[in-house]
BALUM-179537 format. One record per residue (C-alpha): residue number from 0; z negated, y, x; residue in one letter. Coordinates in Angstrom, 2 decimals, padded with zeros to 5 digits. Layout:
N
<NUM, <Z, Y, X>, 'A'>;
...
! end
This chain:
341
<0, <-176.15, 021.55, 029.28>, 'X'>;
<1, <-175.55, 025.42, 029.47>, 'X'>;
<2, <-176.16, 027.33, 032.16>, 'X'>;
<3, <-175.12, 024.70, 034.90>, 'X'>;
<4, <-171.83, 025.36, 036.40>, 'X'>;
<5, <-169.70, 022.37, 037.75>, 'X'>;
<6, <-169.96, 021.86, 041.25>, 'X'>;
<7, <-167.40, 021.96, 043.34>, 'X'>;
<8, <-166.38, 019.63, 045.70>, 'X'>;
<9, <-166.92, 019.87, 049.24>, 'X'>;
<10, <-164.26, 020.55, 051.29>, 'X'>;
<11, <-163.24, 018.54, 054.40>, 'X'>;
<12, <-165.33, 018.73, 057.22>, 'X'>;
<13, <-168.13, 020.31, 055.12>, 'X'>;
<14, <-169.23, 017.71, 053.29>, 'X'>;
<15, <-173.02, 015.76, 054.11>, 'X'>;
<16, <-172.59, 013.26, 056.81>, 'X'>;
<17, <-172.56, 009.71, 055.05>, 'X'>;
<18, <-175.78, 007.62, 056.00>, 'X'>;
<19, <-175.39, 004.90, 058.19>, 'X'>;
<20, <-176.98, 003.22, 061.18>, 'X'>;
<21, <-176.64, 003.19, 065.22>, 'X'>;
<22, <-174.30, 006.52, 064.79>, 'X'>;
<23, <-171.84, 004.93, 062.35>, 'X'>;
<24, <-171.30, 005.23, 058.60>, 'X'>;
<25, <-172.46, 002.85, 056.40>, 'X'>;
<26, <-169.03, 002.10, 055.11>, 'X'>;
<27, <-167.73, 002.08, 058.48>, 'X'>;
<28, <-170.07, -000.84, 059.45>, 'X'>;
<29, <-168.85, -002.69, 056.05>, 'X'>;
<30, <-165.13, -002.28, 056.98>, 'X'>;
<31, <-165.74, -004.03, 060.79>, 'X'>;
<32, <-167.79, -007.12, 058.67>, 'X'>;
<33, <-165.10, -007.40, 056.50>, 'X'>;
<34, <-162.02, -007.19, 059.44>, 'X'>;
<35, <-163.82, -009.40, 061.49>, 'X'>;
<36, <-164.94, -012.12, 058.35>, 'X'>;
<37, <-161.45, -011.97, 057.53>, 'X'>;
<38, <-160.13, -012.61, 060.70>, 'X'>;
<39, <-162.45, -015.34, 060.70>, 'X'>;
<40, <-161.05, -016.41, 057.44>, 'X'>;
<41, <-157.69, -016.77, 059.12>, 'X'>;
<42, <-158.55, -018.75, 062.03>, 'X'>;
<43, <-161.33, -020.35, 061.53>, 'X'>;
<44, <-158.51, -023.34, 060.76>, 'X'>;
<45, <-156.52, -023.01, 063.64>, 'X'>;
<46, <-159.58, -023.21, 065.93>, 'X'>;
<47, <-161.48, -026.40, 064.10>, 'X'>;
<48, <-163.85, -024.29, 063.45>, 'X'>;
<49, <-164.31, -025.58, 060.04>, 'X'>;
<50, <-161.72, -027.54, 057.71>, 'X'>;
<51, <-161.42, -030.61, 055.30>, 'X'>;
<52, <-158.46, -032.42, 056.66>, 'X'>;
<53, <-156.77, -034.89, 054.20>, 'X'>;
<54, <-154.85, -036.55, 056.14>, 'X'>;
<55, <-158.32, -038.38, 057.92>, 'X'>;
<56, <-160.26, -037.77, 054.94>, 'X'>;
<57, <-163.38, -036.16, 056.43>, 'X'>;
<58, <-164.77, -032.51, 057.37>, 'X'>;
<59, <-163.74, -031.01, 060.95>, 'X'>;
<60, <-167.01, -029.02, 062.40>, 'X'>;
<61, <-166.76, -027.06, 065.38>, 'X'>;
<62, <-163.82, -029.48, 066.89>, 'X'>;
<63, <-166.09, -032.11, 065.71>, 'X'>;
<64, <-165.71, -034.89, 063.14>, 'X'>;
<65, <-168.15, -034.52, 060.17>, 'X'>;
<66, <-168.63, -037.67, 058.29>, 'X'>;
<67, <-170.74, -039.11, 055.63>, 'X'>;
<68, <-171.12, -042.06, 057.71>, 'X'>;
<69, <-170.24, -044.34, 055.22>, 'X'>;
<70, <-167.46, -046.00, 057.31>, 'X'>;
<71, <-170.41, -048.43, 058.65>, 'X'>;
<72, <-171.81, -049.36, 055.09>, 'X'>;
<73, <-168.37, -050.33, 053.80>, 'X'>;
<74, <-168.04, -052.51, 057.03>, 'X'>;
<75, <-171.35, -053.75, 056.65>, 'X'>;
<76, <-172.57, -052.74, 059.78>, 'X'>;
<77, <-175.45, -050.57, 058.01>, 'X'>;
<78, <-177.64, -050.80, 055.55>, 'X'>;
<79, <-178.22, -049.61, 051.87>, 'X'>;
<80, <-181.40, -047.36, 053.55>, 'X'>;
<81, <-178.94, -045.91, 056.72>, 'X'>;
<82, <-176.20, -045.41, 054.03>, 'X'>;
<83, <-178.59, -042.84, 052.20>, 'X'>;
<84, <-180.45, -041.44, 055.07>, 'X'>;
<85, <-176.90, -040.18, 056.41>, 'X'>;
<86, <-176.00, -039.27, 052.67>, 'X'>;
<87, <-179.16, -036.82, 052.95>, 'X'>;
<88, <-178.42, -035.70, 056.29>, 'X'>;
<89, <-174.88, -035.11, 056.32>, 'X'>;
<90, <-174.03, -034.38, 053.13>, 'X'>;
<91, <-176.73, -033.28, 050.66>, 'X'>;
<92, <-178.70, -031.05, 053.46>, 'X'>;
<93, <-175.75, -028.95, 055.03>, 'X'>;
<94, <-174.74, -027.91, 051.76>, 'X'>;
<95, <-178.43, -027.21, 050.48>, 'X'>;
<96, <-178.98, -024.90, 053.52>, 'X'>;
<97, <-175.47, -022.85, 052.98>, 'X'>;
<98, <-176.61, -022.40, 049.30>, 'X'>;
<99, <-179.83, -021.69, 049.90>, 'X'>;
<100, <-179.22, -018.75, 052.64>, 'X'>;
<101, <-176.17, -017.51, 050.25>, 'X'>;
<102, <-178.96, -017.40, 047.21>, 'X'>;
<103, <-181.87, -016.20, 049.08>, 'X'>;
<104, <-179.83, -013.42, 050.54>, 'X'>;
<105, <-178.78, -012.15, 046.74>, 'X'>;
<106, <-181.85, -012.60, 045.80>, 'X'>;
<107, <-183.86, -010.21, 048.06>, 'X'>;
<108, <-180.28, -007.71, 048.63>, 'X'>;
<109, <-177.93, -008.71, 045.77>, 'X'>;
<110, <-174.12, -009.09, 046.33>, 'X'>;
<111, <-173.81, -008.29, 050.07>, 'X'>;
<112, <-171.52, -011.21, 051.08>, 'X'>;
<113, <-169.12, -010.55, 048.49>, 'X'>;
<114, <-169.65, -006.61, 049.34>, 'X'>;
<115, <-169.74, -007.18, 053.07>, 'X'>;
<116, <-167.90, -010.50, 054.26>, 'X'>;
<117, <-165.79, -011.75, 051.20>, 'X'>;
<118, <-162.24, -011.93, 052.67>, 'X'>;
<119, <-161.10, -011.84, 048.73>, 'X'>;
<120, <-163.22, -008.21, 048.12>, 'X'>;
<121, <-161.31, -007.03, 051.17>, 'X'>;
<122, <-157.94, -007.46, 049.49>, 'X'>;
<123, <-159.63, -006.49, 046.18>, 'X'>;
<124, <-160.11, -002.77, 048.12>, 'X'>;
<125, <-157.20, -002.62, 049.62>, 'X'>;
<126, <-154.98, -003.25, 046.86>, 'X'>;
<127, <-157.49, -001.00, 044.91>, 'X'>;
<128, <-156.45, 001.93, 047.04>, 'X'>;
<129, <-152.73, 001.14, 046.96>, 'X'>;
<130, <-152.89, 001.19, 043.71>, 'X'>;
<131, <-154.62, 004.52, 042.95>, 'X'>;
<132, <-151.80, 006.03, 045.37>, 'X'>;
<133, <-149.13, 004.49, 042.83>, 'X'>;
<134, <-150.32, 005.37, 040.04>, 'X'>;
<135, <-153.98, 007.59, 039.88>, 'X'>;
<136, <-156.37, 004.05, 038.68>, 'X'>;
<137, <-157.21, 001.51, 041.11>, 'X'>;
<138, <-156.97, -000.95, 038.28>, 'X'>;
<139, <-153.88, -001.30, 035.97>, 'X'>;
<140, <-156.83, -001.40, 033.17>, 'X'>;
<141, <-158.61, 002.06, 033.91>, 'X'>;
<142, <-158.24, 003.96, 030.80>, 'X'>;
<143, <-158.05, 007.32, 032.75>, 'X'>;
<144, <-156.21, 008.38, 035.59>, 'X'>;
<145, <-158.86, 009.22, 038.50>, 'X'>;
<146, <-159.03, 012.92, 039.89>, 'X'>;
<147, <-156.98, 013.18, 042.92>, 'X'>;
<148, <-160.14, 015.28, 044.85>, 'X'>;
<149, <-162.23, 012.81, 046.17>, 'X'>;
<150, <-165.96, 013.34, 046.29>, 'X'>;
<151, <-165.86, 014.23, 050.27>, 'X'>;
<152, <-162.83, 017.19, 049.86>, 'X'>;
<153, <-159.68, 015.24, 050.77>, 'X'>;
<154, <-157.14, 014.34, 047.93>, 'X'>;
<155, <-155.27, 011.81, 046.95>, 'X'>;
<156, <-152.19, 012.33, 045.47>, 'X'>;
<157, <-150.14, 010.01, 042.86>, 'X'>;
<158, <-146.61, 009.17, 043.83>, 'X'>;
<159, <-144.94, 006.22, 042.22>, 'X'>;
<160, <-143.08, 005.54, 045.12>, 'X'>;
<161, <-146.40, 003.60, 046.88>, 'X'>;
<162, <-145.15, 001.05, 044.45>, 'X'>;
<163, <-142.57, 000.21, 046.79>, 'X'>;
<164, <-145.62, -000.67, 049.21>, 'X'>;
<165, <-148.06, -002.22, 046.51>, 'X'>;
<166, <-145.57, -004.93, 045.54>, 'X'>;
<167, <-144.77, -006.01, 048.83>, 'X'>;
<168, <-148.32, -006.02, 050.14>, 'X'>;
<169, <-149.33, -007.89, 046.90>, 'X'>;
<170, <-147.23, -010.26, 048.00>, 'X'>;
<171, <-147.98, -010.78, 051.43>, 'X'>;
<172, <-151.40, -011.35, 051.17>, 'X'>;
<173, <-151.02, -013.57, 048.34>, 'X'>;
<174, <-148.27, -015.93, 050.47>, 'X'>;
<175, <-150.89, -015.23, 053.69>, 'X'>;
<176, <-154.08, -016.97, 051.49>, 'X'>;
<177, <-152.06, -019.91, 050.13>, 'X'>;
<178, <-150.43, -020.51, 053.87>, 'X'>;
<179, <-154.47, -020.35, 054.78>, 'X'>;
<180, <-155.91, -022.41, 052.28>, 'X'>;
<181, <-153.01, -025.56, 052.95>, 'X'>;
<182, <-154.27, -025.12, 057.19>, 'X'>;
<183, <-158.12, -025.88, 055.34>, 'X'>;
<184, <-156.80, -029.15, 053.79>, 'X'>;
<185, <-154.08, -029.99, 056.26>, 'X'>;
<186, <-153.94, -029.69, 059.81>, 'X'>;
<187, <-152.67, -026.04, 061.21>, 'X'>;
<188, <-150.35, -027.29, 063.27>, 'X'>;
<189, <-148.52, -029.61, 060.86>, 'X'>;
<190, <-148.38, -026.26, 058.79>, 'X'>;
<191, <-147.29, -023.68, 060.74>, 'X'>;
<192, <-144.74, -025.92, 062.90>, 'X'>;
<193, <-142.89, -027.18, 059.17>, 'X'>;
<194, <-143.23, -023.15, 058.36>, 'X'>;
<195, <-141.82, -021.89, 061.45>, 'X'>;
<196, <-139.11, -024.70, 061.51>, 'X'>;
<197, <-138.26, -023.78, 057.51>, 'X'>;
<198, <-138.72, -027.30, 056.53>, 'X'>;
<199, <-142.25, -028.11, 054.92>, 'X'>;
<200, <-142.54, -031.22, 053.00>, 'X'>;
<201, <-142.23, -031.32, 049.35>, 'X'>;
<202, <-145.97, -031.58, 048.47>, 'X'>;
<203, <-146.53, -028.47, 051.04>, 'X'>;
<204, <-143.61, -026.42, 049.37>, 'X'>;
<205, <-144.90, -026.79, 045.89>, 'X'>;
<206, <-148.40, -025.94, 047.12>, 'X'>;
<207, <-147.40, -023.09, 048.39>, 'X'>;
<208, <-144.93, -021.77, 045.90>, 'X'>;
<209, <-147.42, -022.50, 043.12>, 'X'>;
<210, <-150.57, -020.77, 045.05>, 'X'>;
<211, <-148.62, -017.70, 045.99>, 'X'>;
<212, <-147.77, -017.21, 042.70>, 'X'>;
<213, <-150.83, -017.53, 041.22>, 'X'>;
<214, <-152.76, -015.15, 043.96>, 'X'>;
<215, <-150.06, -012.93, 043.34>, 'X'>;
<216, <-150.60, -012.32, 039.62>, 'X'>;
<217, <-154.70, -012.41, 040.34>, 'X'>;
<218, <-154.39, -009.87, 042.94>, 'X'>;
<219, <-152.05, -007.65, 041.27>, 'X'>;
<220, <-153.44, -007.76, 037.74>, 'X'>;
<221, <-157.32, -008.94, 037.80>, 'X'>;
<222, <-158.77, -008.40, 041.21>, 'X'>;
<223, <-162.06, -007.26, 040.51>, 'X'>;
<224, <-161.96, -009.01, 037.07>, 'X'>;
<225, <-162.03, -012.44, 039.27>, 'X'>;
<226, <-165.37, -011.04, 041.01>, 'X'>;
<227, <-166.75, -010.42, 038.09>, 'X'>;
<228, <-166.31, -013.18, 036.20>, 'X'>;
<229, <-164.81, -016.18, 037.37>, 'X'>;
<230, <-166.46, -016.24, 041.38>, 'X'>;
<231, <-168.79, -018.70, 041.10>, 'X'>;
<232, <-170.19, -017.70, 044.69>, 'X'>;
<233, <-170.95, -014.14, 042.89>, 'X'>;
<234, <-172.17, -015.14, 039.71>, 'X'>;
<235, <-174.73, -017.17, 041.23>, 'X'>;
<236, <-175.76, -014.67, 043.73>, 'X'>;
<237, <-175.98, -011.97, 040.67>, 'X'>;
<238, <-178.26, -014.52, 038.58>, 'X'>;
<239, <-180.40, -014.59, 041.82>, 'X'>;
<240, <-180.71, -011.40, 042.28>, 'X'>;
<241, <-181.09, -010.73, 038.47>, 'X'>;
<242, <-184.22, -013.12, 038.57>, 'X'>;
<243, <-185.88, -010.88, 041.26>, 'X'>;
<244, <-187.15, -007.52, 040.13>, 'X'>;
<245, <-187.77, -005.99, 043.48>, 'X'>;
<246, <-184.58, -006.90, 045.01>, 'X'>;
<247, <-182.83, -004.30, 046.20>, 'X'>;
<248, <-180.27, -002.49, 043.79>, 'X'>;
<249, <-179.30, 001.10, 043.13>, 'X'>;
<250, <-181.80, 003.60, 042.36>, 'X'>;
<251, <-180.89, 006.65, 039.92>, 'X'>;
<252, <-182.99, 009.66, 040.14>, 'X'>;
<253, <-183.26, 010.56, 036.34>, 'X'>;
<254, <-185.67, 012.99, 036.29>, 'X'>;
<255, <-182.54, 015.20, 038.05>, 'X'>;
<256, <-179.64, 013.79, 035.74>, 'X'>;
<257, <-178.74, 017.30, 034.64>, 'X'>;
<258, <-177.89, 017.55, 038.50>, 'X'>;
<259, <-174.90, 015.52, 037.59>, 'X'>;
<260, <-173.02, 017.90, 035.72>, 'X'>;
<261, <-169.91, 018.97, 037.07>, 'X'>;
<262, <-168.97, 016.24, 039.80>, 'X'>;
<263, <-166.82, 014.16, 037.49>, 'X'>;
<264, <-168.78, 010.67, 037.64>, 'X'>;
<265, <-167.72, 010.56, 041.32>, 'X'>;
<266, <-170.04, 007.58, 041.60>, 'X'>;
<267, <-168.17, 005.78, 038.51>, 'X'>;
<268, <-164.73, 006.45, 040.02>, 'X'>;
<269, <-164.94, 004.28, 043.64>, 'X'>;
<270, <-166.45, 001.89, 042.27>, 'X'>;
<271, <-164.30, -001.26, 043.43>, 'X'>;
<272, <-166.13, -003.34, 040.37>, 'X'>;
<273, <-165.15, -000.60, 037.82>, 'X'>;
<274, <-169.25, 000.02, 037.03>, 'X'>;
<275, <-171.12, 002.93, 036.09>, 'X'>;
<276, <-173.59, 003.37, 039.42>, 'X'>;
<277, <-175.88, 005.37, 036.87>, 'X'>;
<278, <-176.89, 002.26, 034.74>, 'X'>;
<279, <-180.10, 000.23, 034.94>, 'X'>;
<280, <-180.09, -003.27, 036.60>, 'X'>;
<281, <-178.48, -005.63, 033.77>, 'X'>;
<282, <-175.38, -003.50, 033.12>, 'X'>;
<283, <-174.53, -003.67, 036.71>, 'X'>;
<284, <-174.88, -007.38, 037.10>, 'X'>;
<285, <-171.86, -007.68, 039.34>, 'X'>;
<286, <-172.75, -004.71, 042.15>, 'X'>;
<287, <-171.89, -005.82, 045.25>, 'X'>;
<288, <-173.93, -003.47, 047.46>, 'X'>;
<289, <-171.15, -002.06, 048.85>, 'X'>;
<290, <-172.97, 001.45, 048.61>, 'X'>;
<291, <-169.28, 003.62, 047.93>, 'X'>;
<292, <-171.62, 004.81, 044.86>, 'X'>;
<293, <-174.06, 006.20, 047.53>, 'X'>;
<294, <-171.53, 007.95, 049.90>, 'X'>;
<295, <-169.87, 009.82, 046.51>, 'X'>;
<296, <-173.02, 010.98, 045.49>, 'X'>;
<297, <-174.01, 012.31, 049.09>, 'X'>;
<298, <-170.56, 014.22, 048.96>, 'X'>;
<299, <-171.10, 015.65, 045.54>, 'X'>;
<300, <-174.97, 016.88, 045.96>, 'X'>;
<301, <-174.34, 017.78, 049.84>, 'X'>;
<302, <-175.44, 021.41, 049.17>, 'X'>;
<303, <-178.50, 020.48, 046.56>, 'X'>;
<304, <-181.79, 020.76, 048.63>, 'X'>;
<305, <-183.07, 017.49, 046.87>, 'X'>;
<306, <-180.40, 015.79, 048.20>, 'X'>;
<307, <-178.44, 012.45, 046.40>, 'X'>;
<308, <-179.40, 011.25, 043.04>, 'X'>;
<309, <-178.44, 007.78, 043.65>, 'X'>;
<310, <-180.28, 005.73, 046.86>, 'X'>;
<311, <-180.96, 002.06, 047.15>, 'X'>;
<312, <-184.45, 001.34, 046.19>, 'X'>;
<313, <-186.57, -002.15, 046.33>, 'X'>;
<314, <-189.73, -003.54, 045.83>, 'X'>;
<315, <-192.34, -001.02, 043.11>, 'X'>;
<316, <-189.44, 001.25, 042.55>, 'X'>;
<317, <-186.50, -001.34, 042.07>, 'X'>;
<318, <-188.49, -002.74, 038.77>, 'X'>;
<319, <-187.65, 000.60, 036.96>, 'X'>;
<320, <-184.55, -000.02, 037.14>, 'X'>;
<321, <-184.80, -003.36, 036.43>, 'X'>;
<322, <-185.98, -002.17, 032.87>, 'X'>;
<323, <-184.09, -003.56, 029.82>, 'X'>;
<324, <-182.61, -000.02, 029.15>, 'X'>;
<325, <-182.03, 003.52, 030.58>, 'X'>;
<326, <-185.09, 004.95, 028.39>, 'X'>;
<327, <-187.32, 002.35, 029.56>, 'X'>;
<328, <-186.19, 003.07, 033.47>, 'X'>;
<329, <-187.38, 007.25, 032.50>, 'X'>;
<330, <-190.98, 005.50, 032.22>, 'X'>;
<331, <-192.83, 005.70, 035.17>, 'X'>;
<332, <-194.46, 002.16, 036.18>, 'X'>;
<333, <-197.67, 001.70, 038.19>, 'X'>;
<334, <-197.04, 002.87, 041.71>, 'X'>;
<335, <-193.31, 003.37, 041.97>, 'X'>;
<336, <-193.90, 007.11, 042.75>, 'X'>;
<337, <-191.44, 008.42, 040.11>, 'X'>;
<338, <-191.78, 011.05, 038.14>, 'X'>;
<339, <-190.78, 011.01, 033.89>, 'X'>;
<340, <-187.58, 013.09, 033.11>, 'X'>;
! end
């Protein structure tokens, strides 16, 4: 590509304002979901909100006891027909109406509650930036270092010494979900009373010891490799949205790619999934909408009168790049309004 020079990044305070809605940025709406699901996350034990409580063998609702209603069958105070009828209600509904909004939702948007509410993808990010501080890759398995400009001007700057606040982090969030997932199988305050008075039981001890290890050595060594390949709330949310053409995904404006040149894959490098934004549909199978892809690119083609090459797209346009390969995507379909590279 001769004749293009690179282009330089904006510097701070200079760069294109990031999109966004009712004043805020885009990623600053994602950042209050994700605080407040968290927080959620956290409490939603503590406050009976929801829980599965072993000890009485049954769901907890709202402060509410959520049964099968089988108690009365085994008695024999209800029938084989009542016994069912609750089965359906209770049971087999509930969890057909939580799937269903989870799968409709990637289906017509993709990823968004892993991208937008998934208390896991929080710590993913988190750690993610830590990391790059440490040592210049989000992920220990990045090939290359990342450039310390970032697409809007600012820098960040590798110093080992953010190791001595990855490690401990890494490890407080990894004790913090195991503490969290024993108060969603055991009562909170049987929990946090042993914890605070340094004596849980032996069952709760191993739990614990066990869990924190094991989120421990996930967060620290395959974060985003868990999203991508062993969450089964995200893989089935991907095949969804993989099954819908239209659905909403990442557009890339390839009639400009040669606009690219110079901004060092900007889009590739904050990706929290470790994707290539540019790629059609299939290769990005575990996107999670969380539009970082969008705000680089804004930053990086903030003085090009066209504006961003990347922009989410739906319906006529989205099928383009829901094409088996990047040559088929250049092809212009009926009505999507693009133009061949």
């Amino acid at each position: 590509m001769t004749g293009i020079q690179p282009a330089a990044a904006p510097r701070p305070g200079f760069a294109r304002p990031s999109r966004g809605w009712l004043g805020l940025p885009v990623q600053r709406w994602r950042r209050l979901t994700q605080a407040g699901f968290f927080v959620l996350f956290v409490c939603a034990p503590l406050f009976d909100i929801f829980r599965i409580d072993l000890n009485l063998g049954h769901l907890i609702l709202f402060g509410f006891d959520w049964t099968l209603g089988l108690d009365a069958f085994a008695a024999g105070r209800a029938s084989v027909a009542e016994a069912s009828l609750n089965l359906v209600l209770r049971g087999f509904l509930p969890l057909a109406a939580v799937a269903g909004t989870i799968i409709y939702a990637g289906w017509k948007w993709g990823r968004l509650y892993c991208g937008w509410l998934c208390p896991h993808f929080s710590v993913v990010e988190t750690l993610n930036q830590m990391l790059r501080r440490a040592i210049g890759k989000q992920s220990l398995w990045d090939r290359k270092t990342q450039p310390a400009r970032n697409p809007d001007g600012s820098e960040t700057r590798r110093d080992a010494l953010w190791w001595l606040a990855v490690l401990p982090l890494t490890a407080g969030f990894a004790a913090l979900w195991a503490v969290v997932l024993l108060t969603y199988l055991l009562p909170p305050a049987e929990v946090y009373g042993n914890l605070l008075d340094g004596a849980p039981t032996r069952n709760q001890a191993i739990f614990l010891a066990v869990a924190s290890l094991a989120f421990f050595v996930e967060f620290l060594f395959a974060r985003h490799l868990f999203c991508r390949y062993a969450c089964a709330v995200g893989l089935f949310q991907s095949l969804a949205w993989m099954g819908n053409d239209r659905a909403m995904v990442v557009g890339f404006s390839r009639e400009r790619a040669r606009d690219c040149a110079g901004c060092q894959s900007a889009c590739d490098q904050v990706c929290p999934m470790r994707l290539a934004p540019r790629n059609v549909k299939r290769m990005m199978f575990a996107c999670v909408q969380c539009g970082q892809c969008l705000d680089a690119c804004d930053h990086t083609q903030a003085a090009h009168p066209d504006g961003a090459l990347l922009n989410w797209v739906h319906d006529l346009r989205a099928e383009s790049e829901a094409a088996f390969d990047a040559r088929a995507a250049r092809t212009p379909r009926a009505g999507c309004g693009m133009r061949e590279a």
